[in-house]
Each structure stands twice: as structure tokens, then as C-alpha cells.
ROSE-4610 file (N, C-alpha, C; in Angstrom, 1 decimal, always signed):
// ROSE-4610
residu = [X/X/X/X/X/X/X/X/X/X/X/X/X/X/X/X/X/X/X/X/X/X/X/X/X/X/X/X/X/X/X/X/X/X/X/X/X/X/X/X/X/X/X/X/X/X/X/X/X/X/X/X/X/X/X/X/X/X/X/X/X/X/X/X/X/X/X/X/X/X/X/X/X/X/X/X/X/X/X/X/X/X/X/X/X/X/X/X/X/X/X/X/X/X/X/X/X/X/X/X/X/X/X/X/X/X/X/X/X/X/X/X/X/X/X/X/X/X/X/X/X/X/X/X/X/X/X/X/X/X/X/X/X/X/X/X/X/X/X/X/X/X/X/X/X/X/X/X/X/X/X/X/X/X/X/X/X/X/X/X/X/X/X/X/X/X/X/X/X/X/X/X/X/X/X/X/X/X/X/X/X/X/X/X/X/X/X/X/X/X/X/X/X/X/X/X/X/X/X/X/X/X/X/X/X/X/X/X/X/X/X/X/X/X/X/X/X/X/X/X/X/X/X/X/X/X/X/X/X/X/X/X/X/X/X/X/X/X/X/X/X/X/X/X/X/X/X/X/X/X/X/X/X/X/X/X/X/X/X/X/X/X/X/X/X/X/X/X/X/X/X/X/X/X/X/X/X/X/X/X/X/X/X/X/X/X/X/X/X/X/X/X/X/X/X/X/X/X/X/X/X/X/X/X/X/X/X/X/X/X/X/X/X/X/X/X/X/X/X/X/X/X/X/X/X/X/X/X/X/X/X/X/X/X/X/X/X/X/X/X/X/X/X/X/X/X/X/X/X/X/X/X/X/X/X/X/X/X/X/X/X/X/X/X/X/X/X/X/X/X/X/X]
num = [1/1/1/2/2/2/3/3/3/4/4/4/5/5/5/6/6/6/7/7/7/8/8/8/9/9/9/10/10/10/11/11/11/12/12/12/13/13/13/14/14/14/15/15/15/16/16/16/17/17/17/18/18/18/19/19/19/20/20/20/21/21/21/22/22/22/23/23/23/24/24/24/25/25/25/26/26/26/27/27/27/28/28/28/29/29/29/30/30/30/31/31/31/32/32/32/33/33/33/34/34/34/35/35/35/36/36/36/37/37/37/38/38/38/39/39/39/40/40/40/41/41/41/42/42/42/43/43/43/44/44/44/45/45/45/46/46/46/47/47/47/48/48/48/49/49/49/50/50/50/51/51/51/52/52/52/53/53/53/54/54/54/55/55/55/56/56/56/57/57/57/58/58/58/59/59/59/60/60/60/61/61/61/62/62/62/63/63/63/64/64/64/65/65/65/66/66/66/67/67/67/68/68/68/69/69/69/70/70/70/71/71/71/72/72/72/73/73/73/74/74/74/75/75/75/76/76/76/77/77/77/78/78/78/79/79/79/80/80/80/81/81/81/82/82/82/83/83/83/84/84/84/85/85/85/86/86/86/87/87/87/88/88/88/89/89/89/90/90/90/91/91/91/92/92/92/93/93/93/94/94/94/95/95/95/96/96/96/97/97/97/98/98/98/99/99/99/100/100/100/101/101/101/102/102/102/103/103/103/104/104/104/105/105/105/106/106/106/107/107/107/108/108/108/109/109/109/110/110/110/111/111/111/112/112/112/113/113/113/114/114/114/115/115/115/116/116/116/117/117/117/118/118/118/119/119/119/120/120/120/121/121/121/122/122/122/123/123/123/124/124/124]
x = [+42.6/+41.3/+40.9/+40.1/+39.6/+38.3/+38.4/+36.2/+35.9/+35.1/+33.9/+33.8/+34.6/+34.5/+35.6/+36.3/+37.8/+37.9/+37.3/+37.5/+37.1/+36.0/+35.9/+36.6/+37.0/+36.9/+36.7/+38.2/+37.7/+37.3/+36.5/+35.1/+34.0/+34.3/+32.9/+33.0/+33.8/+33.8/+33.7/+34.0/+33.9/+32.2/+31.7/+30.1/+29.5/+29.7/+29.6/+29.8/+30.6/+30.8/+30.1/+29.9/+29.4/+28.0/+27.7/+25.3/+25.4/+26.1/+26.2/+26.2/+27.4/+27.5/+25.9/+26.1/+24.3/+23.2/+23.2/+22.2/+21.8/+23.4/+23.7/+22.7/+23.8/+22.9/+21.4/+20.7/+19.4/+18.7/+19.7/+18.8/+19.1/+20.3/+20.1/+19.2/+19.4/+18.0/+17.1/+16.9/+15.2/+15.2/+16.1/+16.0/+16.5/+16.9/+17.1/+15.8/+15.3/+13.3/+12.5/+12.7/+12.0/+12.3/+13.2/+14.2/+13.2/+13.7/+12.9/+11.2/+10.7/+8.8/+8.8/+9.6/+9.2/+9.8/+10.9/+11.3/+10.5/+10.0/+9.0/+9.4/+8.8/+8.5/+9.7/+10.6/+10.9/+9.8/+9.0/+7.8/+7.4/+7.1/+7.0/+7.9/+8.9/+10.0/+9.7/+9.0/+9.4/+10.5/+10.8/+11.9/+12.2/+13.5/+13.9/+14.0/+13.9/+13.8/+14.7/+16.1/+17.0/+16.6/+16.3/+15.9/+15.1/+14.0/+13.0/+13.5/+14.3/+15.0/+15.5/+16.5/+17.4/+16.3/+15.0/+14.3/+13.2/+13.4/+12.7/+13.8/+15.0/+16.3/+16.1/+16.1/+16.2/+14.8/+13.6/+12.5/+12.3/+13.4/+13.3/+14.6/+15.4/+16.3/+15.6/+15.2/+15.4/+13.5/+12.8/+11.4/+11.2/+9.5/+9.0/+9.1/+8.6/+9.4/+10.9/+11.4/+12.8/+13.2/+12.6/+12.6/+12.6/+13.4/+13.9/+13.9/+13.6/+13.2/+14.6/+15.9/+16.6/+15.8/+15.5/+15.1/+15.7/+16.8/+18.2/+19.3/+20.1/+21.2/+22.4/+23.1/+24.0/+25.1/+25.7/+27.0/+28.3/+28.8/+29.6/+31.1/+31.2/+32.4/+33.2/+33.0/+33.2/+33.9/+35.2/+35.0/+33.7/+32.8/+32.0/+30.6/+30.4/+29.8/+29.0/+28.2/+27.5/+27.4/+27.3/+27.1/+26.0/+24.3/+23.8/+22.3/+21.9/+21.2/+19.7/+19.0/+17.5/+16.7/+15.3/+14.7/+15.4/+16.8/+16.9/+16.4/+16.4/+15.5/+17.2/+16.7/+17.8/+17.2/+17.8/+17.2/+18.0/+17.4/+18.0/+18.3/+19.8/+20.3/+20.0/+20.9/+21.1/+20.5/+20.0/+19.0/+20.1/+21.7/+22.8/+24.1/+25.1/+26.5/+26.8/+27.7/+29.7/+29.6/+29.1/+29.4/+28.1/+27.0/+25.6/+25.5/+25.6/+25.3/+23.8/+22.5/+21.1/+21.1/+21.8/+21.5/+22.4/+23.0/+23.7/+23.2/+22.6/+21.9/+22.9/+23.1/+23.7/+22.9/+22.9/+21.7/+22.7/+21.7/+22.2/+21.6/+23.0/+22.0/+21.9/+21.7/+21.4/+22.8/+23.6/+25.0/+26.0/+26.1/+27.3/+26.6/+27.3/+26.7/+27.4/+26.6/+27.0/+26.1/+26.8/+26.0/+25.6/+24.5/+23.8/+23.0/+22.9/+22.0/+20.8/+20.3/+19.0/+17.9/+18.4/+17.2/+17.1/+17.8/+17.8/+17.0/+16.8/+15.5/+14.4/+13.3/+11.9/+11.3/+10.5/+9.9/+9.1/+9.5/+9.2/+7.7]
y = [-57.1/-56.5/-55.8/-54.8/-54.0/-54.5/-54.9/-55.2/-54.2/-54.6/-53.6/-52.5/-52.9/-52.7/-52.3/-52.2/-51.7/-50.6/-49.5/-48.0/-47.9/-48.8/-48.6/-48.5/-47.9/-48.4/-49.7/-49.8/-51.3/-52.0/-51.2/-51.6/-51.5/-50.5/-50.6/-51.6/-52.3/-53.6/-54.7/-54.7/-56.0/-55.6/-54.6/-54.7/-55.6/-54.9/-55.9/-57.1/-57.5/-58.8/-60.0/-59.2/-59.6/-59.3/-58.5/-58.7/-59.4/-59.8/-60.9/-62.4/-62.5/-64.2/-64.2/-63.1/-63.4/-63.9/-62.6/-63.2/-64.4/-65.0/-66.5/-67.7/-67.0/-67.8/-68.0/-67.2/-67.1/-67.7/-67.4/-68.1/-70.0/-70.4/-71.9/-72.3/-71.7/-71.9/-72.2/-71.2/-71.6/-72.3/-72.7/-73.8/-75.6/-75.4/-76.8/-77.0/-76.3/-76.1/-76.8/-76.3/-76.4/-78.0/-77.9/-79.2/-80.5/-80.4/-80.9/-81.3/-80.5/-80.7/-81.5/-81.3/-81.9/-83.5/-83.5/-85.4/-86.1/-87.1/-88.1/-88.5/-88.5/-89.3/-90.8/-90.8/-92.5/-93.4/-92.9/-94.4/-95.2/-94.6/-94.6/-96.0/-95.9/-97.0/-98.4/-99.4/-101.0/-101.0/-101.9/-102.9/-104.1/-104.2/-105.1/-107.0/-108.0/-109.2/-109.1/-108.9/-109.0/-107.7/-106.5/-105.5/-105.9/-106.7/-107.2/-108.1/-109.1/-110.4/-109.6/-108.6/-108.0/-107.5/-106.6/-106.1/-107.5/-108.7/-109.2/-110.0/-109.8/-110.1/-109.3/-107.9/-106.8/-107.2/-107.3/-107.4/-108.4/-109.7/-110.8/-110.6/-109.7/-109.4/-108.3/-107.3/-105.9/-105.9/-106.3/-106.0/-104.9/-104.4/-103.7/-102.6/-102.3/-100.6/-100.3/-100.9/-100.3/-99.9/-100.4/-99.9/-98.7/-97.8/-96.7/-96.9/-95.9/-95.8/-94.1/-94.5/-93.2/-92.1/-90.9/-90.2/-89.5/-89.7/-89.0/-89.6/-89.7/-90.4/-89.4/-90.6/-89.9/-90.8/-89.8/-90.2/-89.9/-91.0/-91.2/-90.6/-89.0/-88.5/-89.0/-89.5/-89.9/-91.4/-91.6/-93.1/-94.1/-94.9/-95.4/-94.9/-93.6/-93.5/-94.2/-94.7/-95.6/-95.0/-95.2/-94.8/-95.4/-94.8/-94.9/-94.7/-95.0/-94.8/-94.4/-93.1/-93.3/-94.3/-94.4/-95.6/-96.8/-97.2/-98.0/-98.5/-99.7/-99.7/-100.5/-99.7/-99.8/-100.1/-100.9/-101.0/-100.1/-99.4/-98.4/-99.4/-98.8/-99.8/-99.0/-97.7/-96.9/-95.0/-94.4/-93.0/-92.1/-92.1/-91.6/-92.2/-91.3/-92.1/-91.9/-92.3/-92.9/-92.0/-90.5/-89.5/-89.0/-89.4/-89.2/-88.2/-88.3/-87.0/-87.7/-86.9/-88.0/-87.3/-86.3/-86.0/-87.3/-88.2/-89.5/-90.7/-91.5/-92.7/-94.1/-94.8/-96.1/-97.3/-97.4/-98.6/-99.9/-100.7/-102.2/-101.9/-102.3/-101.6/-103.2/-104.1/-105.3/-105.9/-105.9/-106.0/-105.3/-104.6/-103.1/-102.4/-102.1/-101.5/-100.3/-99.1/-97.5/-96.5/-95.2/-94.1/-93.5/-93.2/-92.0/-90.7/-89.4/-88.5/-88.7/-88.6/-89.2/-88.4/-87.2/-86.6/-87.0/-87.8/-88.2/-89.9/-89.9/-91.3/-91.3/-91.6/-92.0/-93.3/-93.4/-94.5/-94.9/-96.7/-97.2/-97.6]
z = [+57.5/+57.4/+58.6/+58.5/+59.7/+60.1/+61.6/+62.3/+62.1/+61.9/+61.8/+63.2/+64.5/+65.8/+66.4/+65.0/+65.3/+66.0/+66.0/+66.2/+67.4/+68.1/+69.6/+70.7/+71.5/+72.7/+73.7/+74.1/+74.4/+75.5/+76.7/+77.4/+76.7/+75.6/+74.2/+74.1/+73.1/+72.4/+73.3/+74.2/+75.5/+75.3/+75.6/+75.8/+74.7/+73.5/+72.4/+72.4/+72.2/+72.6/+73.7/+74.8/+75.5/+75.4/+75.1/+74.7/+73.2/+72.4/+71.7/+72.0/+72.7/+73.8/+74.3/+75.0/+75.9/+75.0/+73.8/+73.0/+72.4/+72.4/+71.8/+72.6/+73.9/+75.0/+75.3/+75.2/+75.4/+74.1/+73.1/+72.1/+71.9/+72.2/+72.3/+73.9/+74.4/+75.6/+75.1/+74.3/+73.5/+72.7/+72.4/+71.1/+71.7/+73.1/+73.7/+74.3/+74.5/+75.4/+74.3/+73.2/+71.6/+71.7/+71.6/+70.8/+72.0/+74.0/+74.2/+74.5/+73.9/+73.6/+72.4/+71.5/+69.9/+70.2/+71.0/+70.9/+71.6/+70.8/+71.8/+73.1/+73.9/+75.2/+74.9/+76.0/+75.8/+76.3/+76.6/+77.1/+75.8/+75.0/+73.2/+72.9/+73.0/+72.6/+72.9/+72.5/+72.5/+73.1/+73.6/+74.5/+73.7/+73.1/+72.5/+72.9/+72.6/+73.4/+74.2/+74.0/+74.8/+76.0/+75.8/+76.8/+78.0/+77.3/+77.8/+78.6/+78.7/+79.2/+80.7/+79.9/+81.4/+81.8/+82.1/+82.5/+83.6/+83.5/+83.6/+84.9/+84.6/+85.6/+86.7/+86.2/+87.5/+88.1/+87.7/+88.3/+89.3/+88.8/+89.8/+90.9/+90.5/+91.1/+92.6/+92.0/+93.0/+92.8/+92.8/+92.6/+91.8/+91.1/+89.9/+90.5/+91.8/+92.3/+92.0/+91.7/+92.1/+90.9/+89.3/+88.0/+87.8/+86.5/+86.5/+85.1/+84.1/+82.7/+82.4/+81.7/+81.1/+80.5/+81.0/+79.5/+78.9/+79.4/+78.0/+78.2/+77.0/+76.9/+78.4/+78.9/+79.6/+79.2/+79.7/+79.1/+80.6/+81.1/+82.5/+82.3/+83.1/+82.9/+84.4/+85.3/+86.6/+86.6/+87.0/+87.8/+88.0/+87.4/+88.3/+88.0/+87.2/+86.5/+84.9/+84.8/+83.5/+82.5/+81.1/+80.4/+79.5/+79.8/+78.9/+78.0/+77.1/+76.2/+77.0/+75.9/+76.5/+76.6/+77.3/+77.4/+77.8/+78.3/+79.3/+80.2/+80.7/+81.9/+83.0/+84.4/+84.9/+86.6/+87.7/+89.1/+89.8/+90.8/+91.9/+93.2/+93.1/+94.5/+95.6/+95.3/+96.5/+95.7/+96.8/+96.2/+96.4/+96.6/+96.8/+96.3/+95.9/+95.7/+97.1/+96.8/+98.1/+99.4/+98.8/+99.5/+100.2/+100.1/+100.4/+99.7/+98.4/+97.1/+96.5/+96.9/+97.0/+95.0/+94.6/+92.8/+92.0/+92.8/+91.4/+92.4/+91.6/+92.1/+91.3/+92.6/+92.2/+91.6/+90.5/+89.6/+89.2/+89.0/+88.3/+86.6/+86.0/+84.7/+83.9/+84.7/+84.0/+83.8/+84.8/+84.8/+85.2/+84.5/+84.8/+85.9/+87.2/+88.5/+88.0/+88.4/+88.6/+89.0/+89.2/+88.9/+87.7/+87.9/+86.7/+87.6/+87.0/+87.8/+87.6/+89.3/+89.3/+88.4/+87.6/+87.1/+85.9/+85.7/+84.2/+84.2/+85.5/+85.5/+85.9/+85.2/+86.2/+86.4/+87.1/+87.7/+86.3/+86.3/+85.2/+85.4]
């Protein structure tokens, strides 16, 4: 079958192609922007008894400052890295990893010690 784009020139058709991708791009930008205004807030979420239990561990553990609320799922591609769910509640050990990298924070997640990126937690 012939494209439609057959006949061009092919720094033409690279251009094509390329203010297409872009276009692509710019449009799921706006639609991950969209996507996050419309999902509720994790503050919203109840704490399960058991959630509540481990939250009640780290508190007597690390004190109520040191609480940290997920607001989006992560998911740990690193060694040592955690993996987990929004609305977590998790304690901050250290405000840096291994390397004094102050964007991945070392937490107690009610057991399982790791990193997560710190932008992906706020103060509970």
C-alpha cells in the first residue's frame, strides 16, 4: 500500500512526523493536567484499621512530624526503593538517599525501610 506521504521528501516527511509526535505530546500533557484536577485529593481516603494500627506504630515510633501522606502510587525501579500505594502513611528517616540525593527520601513504611521521591509525599 502507498502513505499517504510516500511522495515526499525525506526531511519533508521527518518534519511530519515529527509536528505529529509533538502534537501527541502536548496533547497527553493536557490530558495528565485534566486527569490530575478531576482525581480526588488522597486526604479524602479513610485509613483502614489495620492502616490506622501501623500509623499509630510510626507515631510512637518517629513522632506526628515525621508523618508523610503518598499522593500517587509509586512504584520502586531502584535497589531499595519501596513500592507504594496512594494515601499511605509512611515516617521520614532521612530528607536524602546514600548519596545525599535530598529528591528520594528514606521512610519506614510501617516495616519495609526505603526510598520513595520526596515529591510524591506530603506532610500528614
Amino acid at each position: 500500500p502507498q502513505l499517504p506521504h510516500g511522495h515526499m521528501a525525506l526531511p519533508s516527511f521527518w518534519k511530519v512526523v515529527e509536528d505529529a509526535l509533538q502534537q501527541s505530546g502536548v496533547q497527553l500533557h493536557a490530558f495528565c493536567q485534566a486527569f490530575e484536577t478531576v482525581t480526588p485529593s488522597p486526604g479524602t481516603q479513610p485509613l483502614t484499621p489495620a492502616e490506622e494500627r501501623k500509623v499509630l506504630s510510626l507515631v510512637s515510633k518517629h513522632g506526628p512530624d515525621k508523618l508523610y501522606q503518598v499522593t500517587s502510587n509509586i512504584s520502586g525501579s531502584r535497589d531499595l526503593d519501596l513500592t507504594l500505594l496512594r494515601g499511605q502513611i509512611v515516617a521520614l528517616l532521612q530528607s536524602a538517599d546514600t548519596k545525599g540525593n535530598t529528591s528520594r527520601w528514606l521512610v519506614d513504611a510501617g516495616g519495609p525501610r526505603g526510598f520513595v521521591p520526596a515529591a510524591k509525599l506530603r506532610p500528614y
